[in-house]
C-alpha positions in Angstrom: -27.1 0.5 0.8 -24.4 2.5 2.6 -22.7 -0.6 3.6 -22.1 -1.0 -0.2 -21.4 2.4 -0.8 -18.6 2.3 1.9 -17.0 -1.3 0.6 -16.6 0.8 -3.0 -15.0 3.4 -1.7 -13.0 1.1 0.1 -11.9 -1.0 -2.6 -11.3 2.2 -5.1 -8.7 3.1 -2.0 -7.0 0.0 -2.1 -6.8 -0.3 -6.1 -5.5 3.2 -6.0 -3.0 2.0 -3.2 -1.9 -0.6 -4.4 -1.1 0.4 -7.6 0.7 3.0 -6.3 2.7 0.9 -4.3 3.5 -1.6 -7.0 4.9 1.6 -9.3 7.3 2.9 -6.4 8.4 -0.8 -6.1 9.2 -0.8 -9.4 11.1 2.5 -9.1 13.2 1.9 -6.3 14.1 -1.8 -7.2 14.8 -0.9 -11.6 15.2 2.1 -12.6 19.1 2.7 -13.1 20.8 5.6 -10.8 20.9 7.5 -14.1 18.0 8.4 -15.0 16.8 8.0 -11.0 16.6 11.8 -10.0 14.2 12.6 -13.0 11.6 9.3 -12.4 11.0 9.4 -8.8 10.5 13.5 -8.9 7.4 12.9 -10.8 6.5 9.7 -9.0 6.7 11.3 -5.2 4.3 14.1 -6.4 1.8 11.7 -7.6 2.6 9.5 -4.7 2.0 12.4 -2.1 -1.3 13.6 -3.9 -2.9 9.9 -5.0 -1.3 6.9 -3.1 -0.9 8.7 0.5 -4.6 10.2 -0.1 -5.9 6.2 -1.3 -3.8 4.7 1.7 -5.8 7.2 4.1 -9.4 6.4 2.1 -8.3 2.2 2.9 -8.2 2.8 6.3 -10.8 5.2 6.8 -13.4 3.0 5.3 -12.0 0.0 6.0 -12.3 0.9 9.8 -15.8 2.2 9.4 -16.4 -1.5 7.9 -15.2 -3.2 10.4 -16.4 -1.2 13.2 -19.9 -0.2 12.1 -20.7 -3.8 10.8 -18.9 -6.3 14.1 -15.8 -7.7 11.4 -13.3 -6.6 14.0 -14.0 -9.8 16.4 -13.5 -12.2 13.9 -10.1 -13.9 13.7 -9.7 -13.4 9.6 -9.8 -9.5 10.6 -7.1 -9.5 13.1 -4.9 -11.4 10.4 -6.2 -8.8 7.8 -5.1 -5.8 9.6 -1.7 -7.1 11.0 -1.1 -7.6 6.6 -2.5 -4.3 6.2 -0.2 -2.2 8.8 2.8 -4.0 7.4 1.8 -2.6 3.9 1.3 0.5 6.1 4.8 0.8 6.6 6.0 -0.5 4.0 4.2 2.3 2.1 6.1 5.0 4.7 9.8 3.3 3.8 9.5 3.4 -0.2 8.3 7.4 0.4 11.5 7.7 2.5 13.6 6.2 0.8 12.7 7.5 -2.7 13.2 11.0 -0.9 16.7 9.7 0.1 17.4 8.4 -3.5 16.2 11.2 -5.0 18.7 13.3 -3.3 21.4 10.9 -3.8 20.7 8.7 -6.8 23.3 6.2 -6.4 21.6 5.0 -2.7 20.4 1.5 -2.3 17.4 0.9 -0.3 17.7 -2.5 2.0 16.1 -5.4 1.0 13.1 -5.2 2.6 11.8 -1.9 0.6 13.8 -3.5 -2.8 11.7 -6.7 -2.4 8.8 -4.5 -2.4 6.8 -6.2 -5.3 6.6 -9.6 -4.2 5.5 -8.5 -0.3 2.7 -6.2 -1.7 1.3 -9.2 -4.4 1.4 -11.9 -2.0 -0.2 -9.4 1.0 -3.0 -8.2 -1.6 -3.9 -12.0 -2.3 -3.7 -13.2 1.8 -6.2 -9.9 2.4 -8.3 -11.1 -0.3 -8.5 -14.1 0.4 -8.9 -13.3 3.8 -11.8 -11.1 3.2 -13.5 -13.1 0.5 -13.0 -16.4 2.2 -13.7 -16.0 6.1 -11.6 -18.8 7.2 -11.7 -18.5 11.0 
């Protein structure tokens, strides 16, 4: 029973995360430097209060998962979490930078952080699949 209790939690984290994620990706790499200041104001409170607090939930219970019930000797895991940090810091560059572009609103991010949306899709369906699958 609490295993199950702990995946929920887990995956509420994640969906929280990720859409948070997927909303500063959108911010940094569309919104025009004119109305820039104004959109990611209200998008770094929400990301401080929900995203940063789901990215801490995700790793919380996803390390009480795979601690408490063995996942962290299988080969899938160690794939899984080297996806996961990456997202990790990923996460850390679009708060920095939309603190930086908030300050200065005609700042360009580099491309990793501007091509956030496509790395945080295609790492959400590799840890799923990961996860769901088992391959090695």
């Amino acid at each position: 029973m609490l295993y199950f209790v702990i995946k929920a939690l887990h995956l509420l984290s994640d969906f929280l995360l990720i859409g948070g994620m997927l909303i500063n990706a959108f911010v940094i790499g569309m919104v025009p430097p004119a109305i820039r200041v104004g959109v990611i104001s209200a998008l770094r409170r929400y990301d401080r209060i929900v995203t940063t607090a789901a990215l801490g939930g995700a790793w919380i219970f996803g390390l009480w998962l795979a601690f408490g019930y063995g996942f962290y000797t299988s080969g899938w895991f160690g794939f899984k979490f080297l996806i996961v940090v990456v997202l990790s810091a990923l996460h850390g560059m679009q708060g920095g930078w939309m603190r930086r572009m908030e300050a200065d609103p005609k700042l360009d991010p580099p491309a990793f952080v501007r091509a956030g949306m496509p790395i945080i899709l295609i790492s959400v369906v590799l840890i799923v699949a990961l996860a769901v699958i088992k391959p090695f």
